[in-house]
N, C-alpha and C positions, 0 to 999 in steps of 0.2 A: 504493500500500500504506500501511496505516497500524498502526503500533506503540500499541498501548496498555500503560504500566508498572502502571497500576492501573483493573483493570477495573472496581470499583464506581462509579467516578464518571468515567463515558464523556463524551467531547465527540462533537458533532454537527461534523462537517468538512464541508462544499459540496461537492458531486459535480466542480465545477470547479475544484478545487484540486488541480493533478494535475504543474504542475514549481514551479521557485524564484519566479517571478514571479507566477504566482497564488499563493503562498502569502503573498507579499506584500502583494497588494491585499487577502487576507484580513485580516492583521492591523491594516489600517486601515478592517474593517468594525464594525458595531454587535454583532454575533453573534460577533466572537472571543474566547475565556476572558478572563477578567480575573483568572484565579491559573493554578497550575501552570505546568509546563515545557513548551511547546507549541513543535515546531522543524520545520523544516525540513532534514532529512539526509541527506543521498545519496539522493537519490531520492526519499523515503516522509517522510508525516508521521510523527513520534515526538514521542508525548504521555504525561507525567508526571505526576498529578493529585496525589500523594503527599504530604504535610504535611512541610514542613523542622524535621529535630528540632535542640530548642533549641543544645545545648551543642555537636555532633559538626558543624556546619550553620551554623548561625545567629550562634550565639559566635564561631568561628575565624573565618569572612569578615569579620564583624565588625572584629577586632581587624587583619587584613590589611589593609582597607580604610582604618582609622585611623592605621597607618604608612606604607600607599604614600602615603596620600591627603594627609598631611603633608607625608611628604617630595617628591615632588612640586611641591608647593607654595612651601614654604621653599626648594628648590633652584631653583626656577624650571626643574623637569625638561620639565614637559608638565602632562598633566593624569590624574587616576586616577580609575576611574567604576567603580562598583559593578554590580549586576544591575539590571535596568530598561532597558538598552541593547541594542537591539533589533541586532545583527551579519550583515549580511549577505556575503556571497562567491561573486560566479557560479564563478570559476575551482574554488572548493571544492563549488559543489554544496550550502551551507547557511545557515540564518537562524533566527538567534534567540539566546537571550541568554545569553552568560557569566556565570560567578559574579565577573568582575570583567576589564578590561582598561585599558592605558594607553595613552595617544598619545602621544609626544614631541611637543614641536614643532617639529621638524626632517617629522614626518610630517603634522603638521596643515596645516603650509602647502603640501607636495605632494599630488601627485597619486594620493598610496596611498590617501588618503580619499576621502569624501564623507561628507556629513551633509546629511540630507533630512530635510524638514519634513514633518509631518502632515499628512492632509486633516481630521482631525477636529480636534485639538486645538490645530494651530498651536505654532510652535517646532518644532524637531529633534528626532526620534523614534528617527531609524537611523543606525546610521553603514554605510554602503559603503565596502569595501576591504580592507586589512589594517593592523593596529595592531602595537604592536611588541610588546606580551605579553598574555596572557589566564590567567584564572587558573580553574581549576575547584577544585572542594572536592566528594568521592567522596562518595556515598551508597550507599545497598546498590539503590535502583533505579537508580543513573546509573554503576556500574562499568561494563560494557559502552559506556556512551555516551562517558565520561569514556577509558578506558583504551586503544579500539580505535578506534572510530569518529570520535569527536573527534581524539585525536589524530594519524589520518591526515588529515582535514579539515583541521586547525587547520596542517599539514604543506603539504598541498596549496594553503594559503592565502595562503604566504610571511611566515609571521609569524615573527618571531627565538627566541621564549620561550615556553611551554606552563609554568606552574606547575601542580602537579598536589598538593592537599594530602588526607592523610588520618587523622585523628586519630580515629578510632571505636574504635583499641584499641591497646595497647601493642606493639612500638614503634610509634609516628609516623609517620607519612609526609612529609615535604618535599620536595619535588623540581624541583629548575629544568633543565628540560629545555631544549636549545638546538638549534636548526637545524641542521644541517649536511645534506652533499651525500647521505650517506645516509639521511636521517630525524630523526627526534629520539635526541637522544644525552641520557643524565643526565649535568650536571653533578657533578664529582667534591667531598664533600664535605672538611673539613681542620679537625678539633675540635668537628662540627655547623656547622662555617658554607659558605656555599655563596655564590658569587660568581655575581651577576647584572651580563652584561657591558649590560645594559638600561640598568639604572637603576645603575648603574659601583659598587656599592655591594656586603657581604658581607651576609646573613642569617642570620639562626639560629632556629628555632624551639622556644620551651620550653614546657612542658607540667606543672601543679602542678595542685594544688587551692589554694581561696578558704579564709575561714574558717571557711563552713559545708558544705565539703567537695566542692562543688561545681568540675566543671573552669574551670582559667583557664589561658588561653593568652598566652606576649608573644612577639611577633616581636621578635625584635633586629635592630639594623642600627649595621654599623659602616665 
């Protein structure tokens, strides 16, 4: 089966793309998309061709990206990867890319990972396994994928932390969602800040406008 979010701009899927593993060797053919959201989920291709809008999208991962990706770094946490990182998971049943995930390195050097090379391009294209957060950011075509689906996969997967953000309208959305034996539970928040037991650190997420009125986002971390 195949899901399409936006029917004006169809992709052509190979009649032989029919579980996880073909859909794999798709992604390392000449014919697969080179934009949209193109996954492998529960079963069925789902295919997003949709344009990421700027500020709701594009801005807030952004600005995520630039303080996990730091702190990460300065702490000598692990490492923090944007989208572009191809995710795969047999035990979840899916493949393809978050709007951001991080790996300790407590996980990089076990066996929760892998990282597979390309056939086309040479270097590391995927990571196999599970990481210890992922981060989506809601759009109005990715709720369902984002709210239900994902986060039973991403459950399914044994990952620790689903962040789940959504800033397209007042109030906010932040949410660090944590594991447990029944599913994902919300962390409880204490002043806007929410403790991520990942990355041992508190966040908060604020939300203003710039000078020419336009949204700016800061994550805080304390």
């Amino acid at each position: 089966m195949i899901t399409f979010i936006d029917e004006s701009r169809r992709v052509s899927v190979p009649g032989w793309v029919t579980d996880l593993e073909s859909f794999r060797r798709w992604t390392d053919s000449d014919d697969f998309p080179d934009e949209g959201q193109v996954w492998w989920l529960l079963g069925e291709v789902w295919i997003d061709m949709s344009k990421e809008q700027i500020f709701t999208h594009v801005q807030i991962k952004t600005e995520i990206t630039v303080v996990l990706g730091a702190l990460a770094k300065r702490e000598k946490l692990g490492r923090y990867l944007t989208d572009g990182v191809l995710l795969s998971n047999f035990a979840a049943d899916i493949s393809g890319n978050p709007d951001g995930l991080f790996l300790s390195k407590a996980t990089r050097t076990s066996d929760r990972i892998r990282l597979i090379e390309g056939k086309k391009e040479g270097g590391y294209v995927e990571l196999q396994g599970t990481p210890d957060m992922v981060l989506e950011i809601v759009s109005q075509s990715s709720e369902e994928k984002d709210e239900v689906q994902l986060r039973q996969a991403y459950f399914d997967a044994g990952i620790p932390e689903y962040w789940i953000v959504d800033v397209r309208k007042e109030p906010s959305r932040f949410d660090v969602l944590r594991r447990t034996t029944r599913g994902y539970v919300n962390t409880k928040k204490l002043g806007g800040w929410v403790k991520s037991s990942v990355f041992g650190r508190s966040f908060r997420l604020l939300v203003a406008s710039d000078e020419v009125g336009d949204p700016e986002y800061t994550l805080e971390v304390r």
